[in-house]
C-alpha positions, 0 to 999 in steps of 0.5 A: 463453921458455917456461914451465919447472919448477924442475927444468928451471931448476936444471939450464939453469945453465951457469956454476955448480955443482950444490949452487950450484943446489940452493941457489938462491932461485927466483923465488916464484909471481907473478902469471901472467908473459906467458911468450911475450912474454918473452925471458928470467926474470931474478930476483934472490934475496931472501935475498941480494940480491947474487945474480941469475940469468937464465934464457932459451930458445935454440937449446941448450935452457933456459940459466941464469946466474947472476949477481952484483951487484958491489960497487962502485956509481955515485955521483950523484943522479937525474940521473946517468942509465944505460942498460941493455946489453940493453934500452937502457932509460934509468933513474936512478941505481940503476936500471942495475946491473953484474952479473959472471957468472962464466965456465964451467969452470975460467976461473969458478974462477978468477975470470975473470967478464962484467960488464954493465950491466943493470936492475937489477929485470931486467925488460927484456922488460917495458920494452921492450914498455911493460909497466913504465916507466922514471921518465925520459924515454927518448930518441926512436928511430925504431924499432917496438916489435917491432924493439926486442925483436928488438934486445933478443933480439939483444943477449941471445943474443950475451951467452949465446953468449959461455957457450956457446962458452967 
């Protein structure tokens, strides 16, 4: 990922319109981000918590999009634990969210969305580089840190090829 503006960011979405982007929360300046060690910004908007956005450099270019938190949830306690769809990161309950996107064109319009299980703070670039840490215990793998962020870009550029192609 590579540092963009916020006029880069805005026009990089592909599953919503112009005045959608206009009125997006981008992500307030924070403390400088590891951008090339980071395969995506994700951010969820903190005037309307229902609303996230992921943000990712490919081979097209900066693609944006936009998701939205669906409504209904998992009950359980700490103990009913989830994975993460693009980092494999283990969390408690809450932790793991399911975010729609809505599909580009006229399919969005009329409904047609993705679901994924995601982090809920969208920070899989951090977890998978131990940067941040999930409060459970996360299964052993065989595998080096770099083989998993190479799964993780793997499993994000088969999500947004899904976009792109539609």
């Amino acid at each position: 990922m590579r540092e963009a503006t916020a006029e880069e960011m805005r026009s990089s979405f592909v599953n919503c319109s112009k005045g959608e982007t206009r009125r997006m929360n981008l992500p307030q300046e924070a403390p400088p981000l590891p951008w090339e060690e980071m395969e995506f910004l994700g951010w969820r908007d903190p005037r309307a918590q229902e609303h996230a956005y992921l943000v990712t450099d490919s081979d097209e270019g900066l693609v944006g999009i936009a998701l939205r938190l669906s409504s209904g949830g998992r009950g359980g306690g700490f103990f009913r634990t989830m994975a993460c769809s693009l980092c494999l990161t283990v969390h408690p309950s809450g932790g793991v969210r399911l975010f729609n996107a809505p599909k580009r064109g006229a399919a969005g319009r009329k409904g047609d969305s993705v679901g994924l299980y995601v982090c809920e703070d969208l920070a899989c670039p951090l977890y998978v580089r131990g940067l941040r840490t999930s409060p459970l215990i996360q299964p052993a793998e065989t595998i080096t840190r770099e083989e998993r962020v190479e799964r993780l870009r793997d499993n994000l550029a088969r999500f947004v090829t899904g976009f792109l192609v539609s």
